[in-house]
Each structure stands twice: as C-alpha cells, then as structure tokens.
N, C-alpha and C positions, 0 to 999 in steps of 0.2 A: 407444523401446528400453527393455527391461525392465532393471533395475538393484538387485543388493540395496542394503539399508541401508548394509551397511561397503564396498560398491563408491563407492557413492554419497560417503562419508564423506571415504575417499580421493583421489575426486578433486578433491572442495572441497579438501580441505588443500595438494595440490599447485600447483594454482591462486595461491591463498592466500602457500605458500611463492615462487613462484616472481615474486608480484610483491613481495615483501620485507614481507609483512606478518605480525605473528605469529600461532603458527598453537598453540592446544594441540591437542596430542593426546589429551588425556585428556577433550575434549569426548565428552557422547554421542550416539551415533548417533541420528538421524528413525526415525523408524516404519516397516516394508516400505510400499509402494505397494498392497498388499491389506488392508493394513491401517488405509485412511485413505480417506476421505468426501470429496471436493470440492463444496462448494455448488454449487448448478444455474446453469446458463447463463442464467435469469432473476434469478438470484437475486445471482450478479454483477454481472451486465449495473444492474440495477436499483441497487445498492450503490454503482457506481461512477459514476451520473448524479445521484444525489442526494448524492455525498459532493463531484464538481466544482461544483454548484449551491451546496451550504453553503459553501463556500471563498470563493466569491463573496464571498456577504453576509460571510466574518469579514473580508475583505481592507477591507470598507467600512465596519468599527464605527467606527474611528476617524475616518469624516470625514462629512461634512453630509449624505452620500449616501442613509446608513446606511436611513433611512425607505423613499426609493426601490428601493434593494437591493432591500430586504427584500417588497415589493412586486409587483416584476418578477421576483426569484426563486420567488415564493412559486406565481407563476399557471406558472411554468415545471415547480415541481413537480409541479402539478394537468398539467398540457398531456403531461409525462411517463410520466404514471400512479404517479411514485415516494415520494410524499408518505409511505406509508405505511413506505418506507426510509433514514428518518432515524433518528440514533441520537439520545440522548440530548442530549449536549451541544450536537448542530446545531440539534434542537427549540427550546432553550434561546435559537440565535442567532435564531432567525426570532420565536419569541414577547417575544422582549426580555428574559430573562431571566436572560439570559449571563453569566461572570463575563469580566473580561480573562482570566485562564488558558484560558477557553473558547476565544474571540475565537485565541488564539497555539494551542493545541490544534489547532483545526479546519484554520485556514490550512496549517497541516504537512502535515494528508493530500492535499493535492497529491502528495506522494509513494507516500502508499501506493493511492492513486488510483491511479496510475502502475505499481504492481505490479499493480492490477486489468487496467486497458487491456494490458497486456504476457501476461497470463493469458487473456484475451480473444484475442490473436492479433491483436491492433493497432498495438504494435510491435514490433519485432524482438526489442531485447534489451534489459536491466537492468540487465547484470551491473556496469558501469562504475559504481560510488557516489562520484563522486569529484563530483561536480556536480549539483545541482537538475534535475529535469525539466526540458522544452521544455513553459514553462506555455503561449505561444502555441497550442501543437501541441492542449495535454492541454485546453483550449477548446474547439478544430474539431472535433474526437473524436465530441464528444457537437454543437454548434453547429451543425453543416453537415448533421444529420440530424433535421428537423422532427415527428418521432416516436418514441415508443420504439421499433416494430417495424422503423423504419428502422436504428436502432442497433444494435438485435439480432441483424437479419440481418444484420448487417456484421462479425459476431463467429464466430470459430472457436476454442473454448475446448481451451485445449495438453493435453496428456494430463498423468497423474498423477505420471508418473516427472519428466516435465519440468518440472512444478510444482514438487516436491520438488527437484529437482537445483539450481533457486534458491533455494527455502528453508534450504535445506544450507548454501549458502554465503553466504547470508546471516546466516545462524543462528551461523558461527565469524567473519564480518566483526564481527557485534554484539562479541563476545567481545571482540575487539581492541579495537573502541573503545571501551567499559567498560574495561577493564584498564588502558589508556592514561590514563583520568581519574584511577585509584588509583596509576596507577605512569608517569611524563609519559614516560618515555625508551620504553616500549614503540613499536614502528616499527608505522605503520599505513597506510604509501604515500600516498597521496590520498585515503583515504576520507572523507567529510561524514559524522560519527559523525551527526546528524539525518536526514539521507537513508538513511542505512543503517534506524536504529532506524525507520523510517516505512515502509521499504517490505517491512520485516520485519513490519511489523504488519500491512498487505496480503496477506501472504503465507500468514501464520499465519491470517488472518482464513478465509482461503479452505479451510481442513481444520479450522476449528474448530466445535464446534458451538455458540458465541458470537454473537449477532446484534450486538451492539454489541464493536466491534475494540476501547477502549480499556477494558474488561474482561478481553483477553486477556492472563495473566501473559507477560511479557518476560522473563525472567530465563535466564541463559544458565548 
C-alpha cells in the first residue's frame, strides 16, 4: 500500500505514543517511496549470509575456538559465494586483524541481520525492540539451506513502502533512546536502545547507497 512521507510519519508517532514512548514531533520526515533505491534481492540476500557467518567467528574471539571459527567459517563463505560481502571490520575478524571494538561491533549485527531476514520476507515482524533476536532461529535461516540459491529462493523481498514504514519507526524509537542517555527520565517502554540502534542500521543499510552499514551516519 502506497503511503506519503507525512502518512508514514504519523503513523510511526501514533504507535510510538500509544505505547508510552516519547515521540517528537519535530522529527523529519523519510524520503517518498519514489524516491529511494532498495538494494537488490542478491544483494541482501548475500549481506545478510556473510554478516550471520562474521558473528560467528566475533562470538568465538574470545575463546580457544577462535582458529577453528575462523576456519569453518571461512570455507562457508567460499561454499556461499559471499566472501566478496564482507565489510570491513568482519574482513578484520577472519584475517586476524580485529580490534576488541570489532569483535563487540560485529557480534551486534545479529540484529541488523535480523532486519535483513525480516526485508527478506522470513520473518513476520520486527517491530517489538524490546528484546534480542531468536539467535537460534537467525542460524537455521541461513543453516538448513546448503546453498546460496537455496536461500535466495526462499526470499520474497517486502516492497518499498513497507520497508520504510519500519525504518520510520525505527528512526523515532532511535530518538527515544538517545534522548533517554542525555535526559534518564525520558519514557522509552521496553525498548533495547542496542537492538533498536542495530536494526536501524539494517534498515538504513537497505536504501543506502553505502556497501559497508557501519559507515552509515545514525544520527537522528
């Protein structure tokens, strides 16, 4: 369903208001839906198998595994065809490179992983920020399909409005929970200010014309 910008705007806020979180209003509006690019259905698809694969190896810097990880991840990227979809700082994890800030970086996009798979048409919904992904789940996703063309076909990418109508409201959830750091008493319901700011970057990733997501300005 087609939706302007200030359609769009509104109905985040009401949402927003209605589960007790703050809401400004003087946020600005997304872009019309004519006026914004979505990366291709390979182009996701492949983003979000190489960004579950890097999470991997950062979940195992810290323990004796870390060789092996890096290993059995590495042949998984080849077996993907997604090698070529790493950004920067995950390059970093697999050639050894990494800082700690990398290692806790990477681990996070589990989340905005999780905005990818939900853009994808693989799960239902996102909108709840109040708790971490289903990491089991955001595994099988990609695990239980022995090829990239198996994963691909198993993706129906949401249209543009409906993209945006979660970036919208993810875009005034950030807001709250930035405001809340400067000012503690602002009300922000359940939100996981990290889950939020992660799967906003997901999100943003997906209308940016940025190959590496943690070059995308955040700022709200």
């Amino acid at each position: 369903m087609k939706r302007t910008a200030k359609e769009r705007k509104n109905n985040s806020m009401a949402k927003i208001k209605s589960m007790g979180i703050a809401c400004n209003e003087w946020l600005p509006m997304l872009e019309e839906s004519s006026q914004v690019t979505v990366k291709s259905l390979d182009e996701i698809c492949k983003r979000a198998i190489a960004c579950l694969l890097s999470t991997q190896v950062a979940c195992d810097t810290q323990s004796e595994n870390y060789d092996e990880s890096v290993s059995m991840f590495s042949k998984l990227l080849d077996s993907y065809t997604v090698r070529d979809s790493l950004i920067t700082a995950e390059k970093r994890l697999f050639d050894g490179t990494y800082s700690e800030q990398d290692a806790v970086n990477v681990v996070w996009t589990y989340e905005a992983y999780w905005s990818l798979v939900w853009a994808l048409g693989l799960i239902d919904d996102i909108s709840d920020a109040g708790n971490i992904c289903d990491c089991e789940k955001a595994v099988r996703l990609v695990g239980d399909c022995e090829n990239f063309e198996k994963f691909r076909n198993g993706c129906k990418l949401r249209d543009t409005d409906e993209i945006l109508d979660m970036l919208d409201l993810y875009y005034r959830y950030d807001w709250a929970v930035t405001e809340k750091r400067i000012k503690p008493d602002t009300p922000i319901g359940n939100l996981n200010p990290e889950v939020v700011m992660e799967r906003r970057r997901g999100l943003e990733w997906l209308i940016s014309d940025e190959d590496d997501w943690f070059e995308i300005s955040m700022d709200t």
